[in-house]
C-alpha positions as CSV (number, residue, x, y, z in Angstrom):
1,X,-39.3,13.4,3.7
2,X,-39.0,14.2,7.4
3,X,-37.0,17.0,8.6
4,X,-37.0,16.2,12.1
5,X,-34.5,13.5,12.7
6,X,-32.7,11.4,15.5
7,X,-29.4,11.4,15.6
8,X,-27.5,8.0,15.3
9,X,-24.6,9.1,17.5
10,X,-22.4,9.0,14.9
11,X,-21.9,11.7,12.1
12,X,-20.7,10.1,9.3
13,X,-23.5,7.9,9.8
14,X,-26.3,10.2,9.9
15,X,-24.7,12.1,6.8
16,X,-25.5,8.8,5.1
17,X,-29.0,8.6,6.5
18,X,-29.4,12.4,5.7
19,X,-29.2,13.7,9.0
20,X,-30.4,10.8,11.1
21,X,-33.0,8.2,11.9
22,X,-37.0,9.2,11.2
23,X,-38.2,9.5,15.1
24,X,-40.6,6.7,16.5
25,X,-39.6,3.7,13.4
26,X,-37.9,0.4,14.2
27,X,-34.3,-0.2,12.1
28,X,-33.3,-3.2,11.8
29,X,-28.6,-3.5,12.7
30,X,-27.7,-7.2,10.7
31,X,-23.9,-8.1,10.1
32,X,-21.9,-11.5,11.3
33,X,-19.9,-11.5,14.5
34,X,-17.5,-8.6,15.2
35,X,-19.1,-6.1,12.6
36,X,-20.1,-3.7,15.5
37,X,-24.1,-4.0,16.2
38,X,-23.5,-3.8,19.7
39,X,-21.0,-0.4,19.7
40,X,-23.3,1.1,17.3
41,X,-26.2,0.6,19.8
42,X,-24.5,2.2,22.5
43,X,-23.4,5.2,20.4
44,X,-27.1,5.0,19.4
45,X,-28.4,5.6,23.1
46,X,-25.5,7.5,25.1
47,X,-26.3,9.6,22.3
48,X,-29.7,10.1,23.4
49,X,-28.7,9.8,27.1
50,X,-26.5,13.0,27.0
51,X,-29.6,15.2,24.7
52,X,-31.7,14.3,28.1
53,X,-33.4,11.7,26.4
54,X,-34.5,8.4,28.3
55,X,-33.2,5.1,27.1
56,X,-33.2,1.5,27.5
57,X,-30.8,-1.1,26.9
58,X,-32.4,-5.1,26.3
59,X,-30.1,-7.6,25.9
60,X,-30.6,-11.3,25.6
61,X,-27.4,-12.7,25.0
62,X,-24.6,-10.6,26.8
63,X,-25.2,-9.9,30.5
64,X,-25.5,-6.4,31.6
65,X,-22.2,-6.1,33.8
66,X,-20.0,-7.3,30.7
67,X,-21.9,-4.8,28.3
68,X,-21.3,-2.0,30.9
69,X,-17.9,-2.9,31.6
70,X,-16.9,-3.1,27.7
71,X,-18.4,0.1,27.3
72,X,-16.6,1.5,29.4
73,X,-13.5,0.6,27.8
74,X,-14.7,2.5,25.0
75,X,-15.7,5.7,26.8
76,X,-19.3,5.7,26.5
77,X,-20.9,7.1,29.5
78,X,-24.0,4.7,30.6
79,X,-24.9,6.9,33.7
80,X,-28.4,7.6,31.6
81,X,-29.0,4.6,30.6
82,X,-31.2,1.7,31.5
83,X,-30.8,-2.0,31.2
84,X,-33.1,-4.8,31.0
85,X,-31.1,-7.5,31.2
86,X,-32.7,-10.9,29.8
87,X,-29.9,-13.2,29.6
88,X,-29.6,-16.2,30.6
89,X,-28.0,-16.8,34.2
90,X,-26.3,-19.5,35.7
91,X,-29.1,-21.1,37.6
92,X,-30.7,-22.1,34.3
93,X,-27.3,-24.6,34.1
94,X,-27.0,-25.4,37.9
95,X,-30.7,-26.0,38.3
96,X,-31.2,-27.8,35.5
97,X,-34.7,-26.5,34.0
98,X,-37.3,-29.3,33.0
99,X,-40.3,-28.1,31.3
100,X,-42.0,-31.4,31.7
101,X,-45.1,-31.5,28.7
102,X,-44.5,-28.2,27.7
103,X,-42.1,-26.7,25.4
104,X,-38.9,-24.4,26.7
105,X,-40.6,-21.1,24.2
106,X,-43.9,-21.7,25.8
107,X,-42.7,-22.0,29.2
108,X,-40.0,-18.7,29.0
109,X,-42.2,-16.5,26.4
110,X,-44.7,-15.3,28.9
111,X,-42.3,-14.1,31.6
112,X,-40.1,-12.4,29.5
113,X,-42.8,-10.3,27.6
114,X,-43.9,-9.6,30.6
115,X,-40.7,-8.0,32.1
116,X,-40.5,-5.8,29.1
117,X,-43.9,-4.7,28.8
118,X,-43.3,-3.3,32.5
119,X,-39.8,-2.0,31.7
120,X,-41.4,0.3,28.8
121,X,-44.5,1.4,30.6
122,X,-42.2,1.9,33.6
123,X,-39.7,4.0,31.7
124,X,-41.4,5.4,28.6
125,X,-37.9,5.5,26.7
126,X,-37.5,7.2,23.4
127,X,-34.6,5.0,22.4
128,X,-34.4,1.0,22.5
129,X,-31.6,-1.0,21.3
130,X,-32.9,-5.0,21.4
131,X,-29.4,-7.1,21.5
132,X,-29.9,-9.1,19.4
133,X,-33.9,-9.6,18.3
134,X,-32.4,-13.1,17.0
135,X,-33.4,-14.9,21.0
136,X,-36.7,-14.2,20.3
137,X,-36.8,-16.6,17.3
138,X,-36.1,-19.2,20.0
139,X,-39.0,-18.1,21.9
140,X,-41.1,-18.8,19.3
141,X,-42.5,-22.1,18.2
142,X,-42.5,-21.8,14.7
143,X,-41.3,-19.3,11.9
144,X,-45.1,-17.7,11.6
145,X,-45.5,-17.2,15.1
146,X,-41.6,-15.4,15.2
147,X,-42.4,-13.1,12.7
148,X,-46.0,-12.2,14.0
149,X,-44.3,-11.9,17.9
150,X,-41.7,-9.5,16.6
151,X,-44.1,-7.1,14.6
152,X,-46.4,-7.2,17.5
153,X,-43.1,-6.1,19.9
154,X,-41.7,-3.3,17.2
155,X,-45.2,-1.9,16.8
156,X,-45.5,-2.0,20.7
157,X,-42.6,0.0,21.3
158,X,-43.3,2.6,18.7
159,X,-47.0,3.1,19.5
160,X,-45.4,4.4,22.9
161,X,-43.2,6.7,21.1
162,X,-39.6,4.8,20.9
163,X,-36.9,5.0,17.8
164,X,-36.0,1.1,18.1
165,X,-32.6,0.2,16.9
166,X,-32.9,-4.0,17.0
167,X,-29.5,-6.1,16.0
168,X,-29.9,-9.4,14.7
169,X,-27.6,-12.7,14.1
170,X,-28.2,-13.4,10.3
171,X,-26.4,-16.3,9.1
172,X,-26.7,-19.1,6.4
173,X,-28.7,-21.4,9.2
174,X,-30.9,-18.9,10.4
175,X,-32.1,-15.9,7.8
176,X,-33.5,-13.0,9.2
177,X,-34.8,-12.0,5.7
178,X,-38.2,-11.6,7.6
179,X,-36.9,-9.6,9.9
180,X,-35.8,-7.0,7.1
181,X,-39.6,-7.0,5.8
182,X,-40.7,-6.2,9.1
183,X,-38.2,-3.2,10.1
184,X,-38.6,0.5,8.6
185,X,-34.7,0.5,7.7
186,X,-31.4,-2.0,7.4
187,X,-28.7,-1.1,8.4
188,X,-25.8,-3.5,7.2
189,X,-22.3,-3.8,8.5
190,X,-19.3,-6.0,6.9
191,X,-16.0,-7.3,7.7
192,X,-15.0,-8.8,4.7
193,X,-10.0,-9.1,5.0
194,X,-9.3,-6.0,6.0
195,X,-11.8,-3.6,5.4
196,X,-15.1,-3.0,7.3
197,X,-18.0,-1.1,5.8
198,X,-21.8,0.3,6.6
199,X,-24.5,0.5,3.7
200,X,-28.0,1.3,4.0
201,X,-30.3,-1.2,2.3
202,X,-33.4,0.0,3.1
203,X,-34.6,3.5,4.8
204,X,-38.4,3.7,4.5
205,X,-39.8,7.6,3.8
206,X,-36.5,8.9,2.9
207,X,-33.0,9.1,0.9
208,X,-30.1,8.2,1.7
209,X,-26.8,7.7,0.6
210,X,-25.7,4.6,-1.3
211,X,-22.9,2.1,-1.3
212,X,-20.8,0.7,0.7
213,X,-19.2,2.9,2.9
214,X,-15.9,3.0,5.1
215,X,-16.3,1.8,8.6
216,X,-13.8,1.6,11.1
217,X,-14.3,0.4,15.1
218,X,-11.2,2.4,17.5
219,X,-10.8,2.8,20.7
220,X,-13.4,5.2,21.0
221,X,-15.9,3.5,19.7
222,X,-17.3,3.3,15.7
223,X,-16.1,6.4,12.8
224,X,-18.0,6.0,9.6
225,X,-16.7,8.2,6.4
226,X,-19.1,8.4,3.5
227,X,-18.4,7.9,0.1
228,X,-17.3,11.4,-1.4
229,X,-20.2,12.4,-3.9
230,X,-18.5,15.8,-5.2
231,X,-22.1,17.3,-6.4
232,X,-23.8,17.9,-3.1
233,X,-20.7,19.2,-2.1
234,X,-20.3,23.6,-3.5
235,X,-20.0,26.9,-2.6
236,X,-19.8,30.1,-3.9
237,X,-15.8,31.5,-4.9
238,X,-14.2,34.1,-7.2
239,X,-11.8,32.7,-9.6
240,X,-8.6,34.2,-9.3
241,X,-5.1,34.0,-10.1
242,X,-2.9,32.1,-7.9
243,X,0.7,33.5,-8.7
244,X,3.9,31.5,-7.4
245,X,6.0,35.0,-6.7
246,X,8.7,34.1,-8.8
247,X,7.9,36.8,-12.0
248,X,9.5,35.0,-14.7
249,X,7.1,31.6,-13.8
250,X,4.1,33.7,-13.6
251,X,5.4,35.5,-16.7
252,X,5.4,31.4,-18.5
253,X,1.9,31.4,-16.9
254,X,0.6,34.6,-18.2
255,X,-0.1,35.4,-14.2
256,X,-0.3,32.2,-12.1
257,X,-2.8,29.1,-11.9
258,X,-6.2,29.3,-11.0
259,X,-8.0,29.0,-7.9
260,X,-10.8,26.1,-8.0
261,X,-8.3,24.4,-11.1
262,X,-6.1,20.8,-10.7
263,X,-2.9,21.3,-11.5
264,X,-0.3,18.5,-12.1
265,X,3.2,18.7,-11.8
266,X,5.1,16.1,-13.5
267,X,8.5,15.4,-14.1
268,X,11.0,12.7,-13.0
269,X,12.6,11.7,-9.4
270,X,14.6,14.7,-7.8
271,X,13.5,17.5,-10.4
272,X,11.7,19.7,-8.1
273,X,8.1,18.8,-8.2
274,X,7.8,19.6,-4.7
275,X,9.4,22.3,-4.5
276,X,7.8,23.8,-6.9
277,X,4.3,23.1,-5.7
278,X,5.6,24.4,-1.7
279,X,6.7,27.7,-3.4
280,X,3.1,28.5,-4.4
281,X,1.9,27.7,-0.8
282,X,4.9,30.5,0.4
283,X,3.4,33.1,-1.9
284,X,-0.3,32.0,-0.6
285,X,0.9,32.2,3.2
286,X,2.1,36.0,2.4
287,X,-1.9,36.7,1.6
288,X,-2.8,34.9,5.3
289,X,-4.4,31.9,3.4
290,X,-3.8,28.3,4.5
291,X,-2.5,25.3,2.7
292,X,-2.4,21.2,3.2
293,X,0.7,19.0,1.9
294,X,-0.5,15.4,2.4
295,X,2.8,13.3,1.4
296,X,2.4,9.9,0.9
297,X,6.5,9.6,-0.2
298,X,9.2,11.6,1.5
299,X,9.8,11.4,5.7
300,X,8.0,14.6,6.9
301,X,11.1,16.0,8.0
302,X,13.1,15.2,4.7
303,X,10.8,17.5,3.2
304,X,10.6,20.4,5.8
305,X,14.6,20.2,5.5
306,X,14.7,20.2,2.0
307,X,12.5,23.5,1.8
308,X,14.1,25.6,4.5
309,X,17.2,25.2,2.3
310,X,15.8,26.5,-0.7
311,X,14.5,29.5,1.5
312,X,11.4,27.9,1.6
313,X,10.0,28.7,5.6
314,X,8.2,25.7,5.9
315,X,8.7,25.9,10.0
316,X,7.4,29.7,10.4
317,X,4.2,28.5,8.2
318,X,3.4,25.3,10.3
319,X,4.2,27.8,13.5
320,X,2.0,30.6,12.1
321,X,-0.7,27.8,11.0
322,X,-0.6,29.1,7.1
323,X,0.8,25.6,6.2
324,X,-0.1,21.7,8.0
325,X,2.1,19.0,6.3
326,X,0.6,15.6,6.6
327,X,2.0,12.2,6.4
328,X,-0.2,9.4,4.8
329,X,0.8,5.9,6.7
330,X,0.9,3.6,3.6
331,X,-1.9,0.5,3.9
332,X,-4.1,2.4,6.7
333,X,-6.2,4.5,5.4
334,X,-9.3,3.3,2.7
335,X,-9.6,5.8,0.3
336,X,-13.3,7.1,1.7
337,X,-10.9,8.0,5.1
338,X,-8.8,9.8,3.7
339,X,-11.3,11.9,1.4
340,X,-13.2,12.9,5.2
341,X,-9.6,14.2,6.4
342,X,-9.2,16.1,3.5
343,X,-13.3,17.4,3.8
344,X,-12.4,17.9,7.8
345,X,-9.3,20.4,6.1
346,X,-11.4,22.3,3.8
347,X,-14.7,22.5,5.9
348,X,-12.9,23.3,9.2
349,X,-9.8,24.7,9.0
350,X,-10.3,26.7,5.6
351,X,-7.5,25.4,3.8
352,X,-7.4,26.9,0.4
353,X,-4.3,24.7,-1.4
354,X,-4.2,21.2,-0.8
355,X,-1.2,19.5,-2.8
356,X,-0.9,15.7,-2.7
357,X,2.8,14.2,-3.1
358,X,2.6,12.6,-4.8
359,X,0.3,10.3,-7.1
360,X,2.1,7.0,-7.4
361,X,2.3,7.0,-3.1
362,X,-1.6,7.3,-3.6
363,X,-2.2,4.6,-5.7
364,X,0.2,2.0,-3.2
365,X,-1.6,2.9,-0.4
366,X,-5.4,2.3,-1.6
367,X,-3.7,-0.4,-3.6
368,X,-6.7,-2.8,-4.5
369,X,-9.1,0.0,-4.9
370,X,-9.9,2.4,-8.0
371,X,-7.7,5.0,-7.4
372,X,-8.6,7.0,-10.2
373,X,-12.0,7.1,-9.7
374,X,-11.6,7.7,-5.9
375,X,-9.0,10.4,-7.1
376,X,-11.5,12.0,-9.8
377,X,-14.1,12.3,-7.0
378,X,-11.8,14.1,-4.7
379,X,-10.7,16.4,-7.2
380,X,-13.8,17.4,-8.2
381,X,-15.3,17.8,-4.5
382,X,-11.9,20.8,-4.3
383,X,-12.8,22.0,-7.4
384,X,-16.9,23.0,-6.1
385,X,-15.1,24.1,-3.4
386,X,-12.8,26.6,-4.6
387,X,-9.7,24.8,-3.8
388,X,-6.6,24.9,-5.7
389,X,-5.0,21.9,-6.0
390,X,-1.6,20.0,-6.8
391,X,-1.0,16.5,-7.8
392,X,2.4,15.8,-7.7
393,X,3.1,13.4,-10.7
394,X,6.4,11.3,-11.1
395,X,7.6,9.8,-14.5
396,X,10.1,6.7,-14.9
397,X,12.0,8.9,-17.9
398,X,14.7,10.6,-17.1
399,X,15.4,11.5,-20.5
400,X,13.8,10.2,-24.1
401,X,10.0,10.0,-25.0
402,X,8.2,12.5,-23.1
403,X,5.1,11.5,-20.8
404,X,2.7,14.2,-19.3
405,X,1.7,11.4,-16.8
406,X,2.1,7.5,-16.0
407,X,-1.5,6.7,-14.6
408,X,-3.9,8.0,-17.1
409,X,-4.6,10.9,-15.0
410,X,-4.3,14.2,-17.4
411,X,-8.0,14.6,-17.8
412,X,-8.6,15.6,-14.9
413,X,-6.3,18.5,-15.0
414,X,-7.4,22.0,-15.8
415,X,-3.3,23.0,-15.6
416,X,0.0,20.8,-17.0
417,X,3.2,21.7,-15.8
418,X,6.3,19.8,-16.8
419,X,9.9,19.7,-15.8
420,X,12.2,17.8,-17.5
421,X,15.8,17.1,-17.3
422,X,18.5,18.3,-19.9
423,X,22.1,17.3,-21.1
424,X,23.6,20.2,-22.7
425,X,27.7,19.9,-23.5
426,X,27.6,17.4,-20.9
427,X,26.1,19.0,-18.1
428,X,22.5,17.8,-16.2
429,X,20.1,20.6,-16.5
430,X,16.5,21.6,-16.3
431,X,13.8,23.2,-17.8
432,X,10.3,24.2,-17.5
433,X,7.2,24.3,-19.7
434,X,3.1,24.2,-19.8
435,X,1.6,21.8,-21.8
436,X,-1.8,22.2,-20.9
437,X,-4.1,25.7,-19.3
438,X,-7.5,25.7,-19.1
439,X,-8.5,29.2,-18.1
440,X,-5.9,31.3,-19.9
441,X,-3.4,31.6,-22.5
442,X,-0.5,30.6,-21.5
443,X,3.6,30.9,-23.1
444,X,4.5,27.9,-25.1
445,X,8.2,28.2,-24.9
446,X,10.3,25.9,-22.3
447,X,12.3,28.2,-20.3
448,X,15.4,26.8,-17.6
449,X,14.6,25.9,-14.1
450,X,16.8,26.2,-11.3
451,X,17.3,25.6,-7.6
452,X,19.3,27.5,-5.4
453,X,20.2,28.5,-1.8
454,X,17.8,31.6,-2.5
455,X,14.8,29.9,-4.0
456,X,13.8,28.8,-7.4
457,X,15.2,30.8,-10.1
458,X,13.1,30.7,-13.9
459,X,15.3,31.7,-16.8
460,X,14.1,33.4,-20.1
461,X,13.0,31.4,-22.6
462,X,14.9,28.9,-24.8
463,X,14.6,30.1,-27.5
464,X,17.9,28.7,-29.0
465,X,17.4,24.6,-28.6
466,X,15.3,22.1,-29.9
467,X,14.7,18.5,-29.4
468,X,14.1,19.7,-25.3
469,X,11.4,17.0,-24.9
470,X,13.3,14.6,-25.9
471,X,16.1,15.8,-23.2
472,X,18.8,15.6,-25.8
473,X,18.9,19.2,-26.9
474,X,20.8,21.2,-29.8
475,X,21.7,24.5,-30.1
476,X,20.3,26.1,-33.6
477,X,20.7,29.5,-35.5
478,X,18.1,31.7,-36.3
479,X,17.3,31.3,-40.1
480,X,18.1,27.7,-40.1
């Protein structure tokens, strides 16, 4: 494989392509209307433009003034580079062209291979975007003659050194399965309700990464985020304990959880999930290291309040930048977006607990998508990297038949911890336990769970009751 490589302009794209384009190859851009060709090709050669590299622009369809003016509604700076403009103008409809005897393509194909044989010789670029390679079929009198013109052109521009990016028109009418033969790469882009995607089908003298990828076109141009694939993804951590600071927990815990482990909390609405999860984020902001809450549930400030009076200083973390709370708009993100914010946390900012609040938000808002698997992935790209992290779990009991979780999830946790809900003489309590610990031993009592003004408070164990999983406790005697 090559290791020198031409950047596409756009990272998550050349992640995909394994660092970029192979230098002086053509790649064919194919997708229907709207999918993005065009903003692709410009990130494709301001890219180039800014490195000092010379560039050229030919378009056959769109004049030169609209593509300059709608790129610069997008913020792409086209000072470096240069147009050949080959659309058609007005004085072919006002004049009214006649070719007589002679065929339109016969007439037209001369004139314009000449103006682009002088363009290149003239400028010697080392990036070309063709928009779109599909005129030239038109230029052409037959499909053989098409197909021959077009790897004639490719192989002109690369013999004088130029990475060609070339977008066609595909559609049902017109094919451009030859054009896919011809080019060194495809590059496919789909808008298919409401989600738009990149894939690769084709990359000639290299790997890439496959499947269909997240795509999405802003004001800024195109952002592509590549499917998570946890095993390229590791680095080097000492497993350690993780304690919560609150002794009788990390007494149930025999020390703390893991770093590098999934842990789930689970219990039902209002039981202190949350809470519980934030208080081992305090103890890790004491040590200087930096967690991530993403909450797909609660108002960001219901949550922030809700801590601060349980003497959990949620505001002097975020100020000190120990703690970043972030809330995850239901319905916007696909679940390859969010997996590239959570990358951009870990990779970046060196966040070392990321807890997600909670599980059943997840699934509603990458509703129509396999959440499981997209949640597996995740958990397993934390786990390579040392992370420690939370999955907030809810269950519909209150009371009753106990659950560890409602979505089939326990596998993937290393760590199971459970609060449940208790009536005892008529008054709503609760109580703590571990059901499941990988890496240690762990106490396999339940002992009471409180929240108060000053914090979480952990009772000894409950020794004295039984039937607590069923939330319906009674008191026994030793020796019964």
């Amino acid at each position: 494989m090559s290791t020198n490589r031409v950047s596409t302009g756009i990272s998550g794209l050349d992640e995909i392509l394994h660092n970029g384009l192979i230098p002086g190859r053509a790649y064919l851009v194919r997708g229907g209307p709207g999918c993005g060709k065009t903003t692709l090709g410009l990130h494709f050669l301001t890219h180039g433009g800014q490195n000092g590299e010379k560039t050229l622009y030919i378009t056959l369809g769109e004049p030169e003034i609209q593509l300059r003016h709608n790129a610069e509604a997008l913020g792409f700076n086209l000072s470096n580079v240069a147009f050949l403009d080959l659309s058609p103008t007005s004085e072919f409809f006002t004049k009214i062209q006649t070719y007589d005897i002679f065929f339109p393509a016969e007439v037209e194909r001369e004139p314009t291979t000449q103006k682009i044989i002088d363009q290149i010789e003239a400028q010697s670029p080392q990036r070309v975007f063709v928009d779109s390679i599909t005129q030239f079929r038109y230029l052409a009198p037959d499909a053989f003659q098409f197909r021959k013109q077009v790897l004639a052109f490719l192989r002109f521009l690369n013999e004088q050194g130029a990475t060609v990016l070339f977008a066609s028109e595909g559609s049902f009418e017109a094919p451009d399965d030859d054009l896919q033969f011809i080019s060194d790469g495809v590059i496919r882009l789909d808008f298919s309700g409401q989600e738009r995607t990149i894939s690769i089908d084709k990359f000639r003298g290299s790997d890439f990464r496959k499947g269909n990828h997240s795509m999405r076109l802003t004001s800024k141009g195109m952002d592509v985020f590549p499917q998570l694939v946890p095993e390229i993804h590791k680095q080097e951590f000492v497993v350690q304990t993780v304690p919560s600071g609150i002794p009788d927990l990390d007494e149930l815990l025999c020390g703390g959880i893991e770093r590098g482990t999934v842990t789930i909390l689970s219990g039902p609405s209002g039981v202190g999930k949350t809470t519980l999860g934030t208080q081992f984020m305090k103890e890790a902001a004491g040590r200087g290291e930096r967690s991530v809450i993403y909450i797909f549930e609660e108002a960001m400030g219901t949550l922030i309040n809700r801590c601060e009076s349980v003497n959990i200083p949620v505001h002097t973390m975020m100020e000190r930048g120990t703690l970043e709370i972030i809330f995850v708009e239901p319905l916007l993100y696909t679940p390859d977006e969010f997996a590239n914010m959570v990358r951009r946390q870990v990779e970046e900012e060196d966040t070392r607990i990321i807890m997600i609040d909670g599980i059943s938000g997840y699934q509603i808002s990458f509703q129509g998508e396999n959440v499981v698997r997209h949640l597996h992935a995740l958990c397993r790209y934390l786990k390579n990297m040392g992370i420690t992290i939370l999955l907030i779990n809810e269950v519909e009991a209150i009371t009753g038949d106990f659950r560890a979780t409602e979505m089939g999830i326990s596998y993937l946790a290393d760590n199971i911890i459970f609060l449940r809900y208790l009536e005892i003489q008529g008054q709503l309590r609760k109580a703590i336990g571990v059901l499941k610990k990988r890496l240690s031993d762990f106490e396999k009592t339940l002992r009471e769970f409180e929240i108060t003004r000053y914090g979480i408070k952990v009772g000894k164990p409950l020794t004295n009751l039984r039937g607590i999983l069923k939330g319906t406790p009674e008191f026994i005697k030793f020796g019964d």
